[in-house]
C-alpha angles and dihedrals in degrees: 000000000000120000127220146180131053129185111203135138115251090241093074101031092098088035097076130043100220114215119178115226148180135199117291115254097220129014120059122138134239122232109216108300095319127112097240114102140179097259108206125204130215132216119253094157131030128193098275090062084057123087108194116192142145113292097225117274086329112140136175131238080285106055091256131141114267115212144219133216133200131181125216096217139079121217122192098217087193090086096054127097125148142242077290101045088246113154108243123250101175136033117201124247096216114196109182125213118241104208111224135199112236128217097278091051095260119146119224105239122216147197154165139203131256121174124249113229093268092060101262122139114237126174136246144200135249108215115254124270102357124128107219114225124166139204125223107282100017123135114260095251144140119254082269104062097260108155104227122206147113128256124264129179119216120206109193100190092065098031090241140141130195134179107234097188125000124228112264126196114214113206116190116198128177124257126195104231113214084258091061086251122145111245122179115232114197127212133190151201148154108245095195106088112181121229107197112224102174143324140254120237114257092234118085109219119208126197131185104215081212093066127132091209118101099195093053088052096052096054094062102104127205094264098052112131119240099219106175151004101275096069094262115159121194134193162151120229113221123238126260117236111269102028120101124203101247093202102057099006103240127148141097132231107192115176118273103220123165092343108306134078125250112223110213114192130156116222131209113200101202121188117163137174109278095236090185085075110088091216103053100034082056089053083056103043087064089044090113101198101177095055099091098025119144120205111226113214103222117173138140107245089211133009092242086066084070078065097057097051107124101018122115127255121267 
């Protein structure tokens, strides 16, 4: 499967090296005696299998290019299963942040969040001037060694997993107050962008391993869950392309070319000021939008011009 489609302004193409992941298949950490876990995630693609290019004439809100992306693998998703054996739905798009000096010397600072043993996020630190790069199966992970993931919980008895907080990447750059003085903004974003593969049922399905019956026995399949000591499996099956889930519409149909699928997924890079930090809410609050505002006149010079909406020039 081949993904493709990424909406992100020009500015920031050549600021982030894009690798594509999957959870990890060991690995992952328990928080207390809940069943929430750091779920960690594992390389299958690094920036030199991405071409990046313009997506045609396609712009944003802002009249920016659009891009594209392509990857020159092919993954059979059907051998991947996570720390749980859970059959994989979704692969992660992961854009990396490459930290940049700015004009005055000053080094950007970043850094990302890992849980505490009770469940609360707490942020780390990427080490100083080192550029990240990482090889196929590694461990998604800073220079020093810092696992880097979001938080599921996996609920066995009903063969479901949720994310219950997702990773976010902090980047502190430096601002000249009016006063000349130096004021950290910080900017955000999740670098963990989901690529869906394919759904679950909605139906849980339950066997008993005991049963007399052979055609229960036979529909266990190899991922099924054991989720307790009486021999007791349970399970979703996972929706064939092309068919979509007429109860809560989910399913995916993604084209079928030279024996393989082509996964076709827009992607929204979002990063966006932190305004739970003091220093940079109180930059915002003096953003002043409306000063140089310029009302546009917009008005139909006759009722029959509601008619030619739509219609070409000529």
């Amino acid at each position: 499967m081949l993904p493709y489609g990424l909406q992100i302004r020009s500015s920031r193409v050549n600021s982030f090296s894009f690798y594509l992941v999957k959870p990890a298949d060991n690995g992952y950490v328990k928080i207390g005696n809940s069943d929430t876990y750091i779920r960690y995630f594992q390389v299958i693609a690094t920036p030199d299998d991405f071409e990046i290019y313009p997506a045609g004439y396609s712009r944003n809100a802002y009249d920016e290019q659009i891009y594209a992306f392509s990857i020159s693998k092919d993954f059979d998703v059907s051998q991947y299963f996570d720390n749980f054996g859970f059959p994989l739905t979704e692969l992660f798009l992961f854009p990396c942040y490459i930290k940049k000096t700015n004009g005055n010397d000053a080094d950007e600072v970043m850094s990302g969040t890992t849980w505490n043993t009770n469940g609360v996020p707490v942020k780390f630190l990427f080490p100083s001037n080192s550029t990240l790069y990482l090889n196929y199966g590694d461990f998604v992970k800073t220079v020093n060694g810092n696992l880097i993931g979001d938080l599921v919980i996996w609920n066995k008895g009903e063969f479901r997993q949720t994310q219950a907080s997702s990773q976010m990447f902090y980047i502190k750059t430096e601002c000249m107050g009016s006063s000349d003085d130096s004021i950290g903004i910080i900017w955000k974003y999740n670098p963990f962008v989901p690529l869906r593969l394919r759904y679950f049922a909605n139906e849980l399905n339950v066997v008993n391993s005991g049963s007399t019956s052979y055609d229960d026995l036979t529909s266990i399949p190899d991922y099924a869950t054991l989720i307790d000591d009486k021999g007791n499996y349970a399970w979703r099956d996972i929706l064939p392309q092309g068919y979509t889930d007429t109860l809560n519409e989910i399913g995916v149909d993604y084209p079928f070319i030279n024996g393989k699928r082509y996964l076709f997924a827009p992607v929204v890079l979002s990063v966006v000021p932190d305004l739970t930090d003091n220093a940079t809410k109180n930059i915002f609050d003096k953003i002043w939008f409306t000063r140089s505002a310029t009302n546009l006149n917009i008005s139909m010079r006759t009722s029959d011009d509601l008619k030619n909406v739509g219609k070409p020039c000529g």
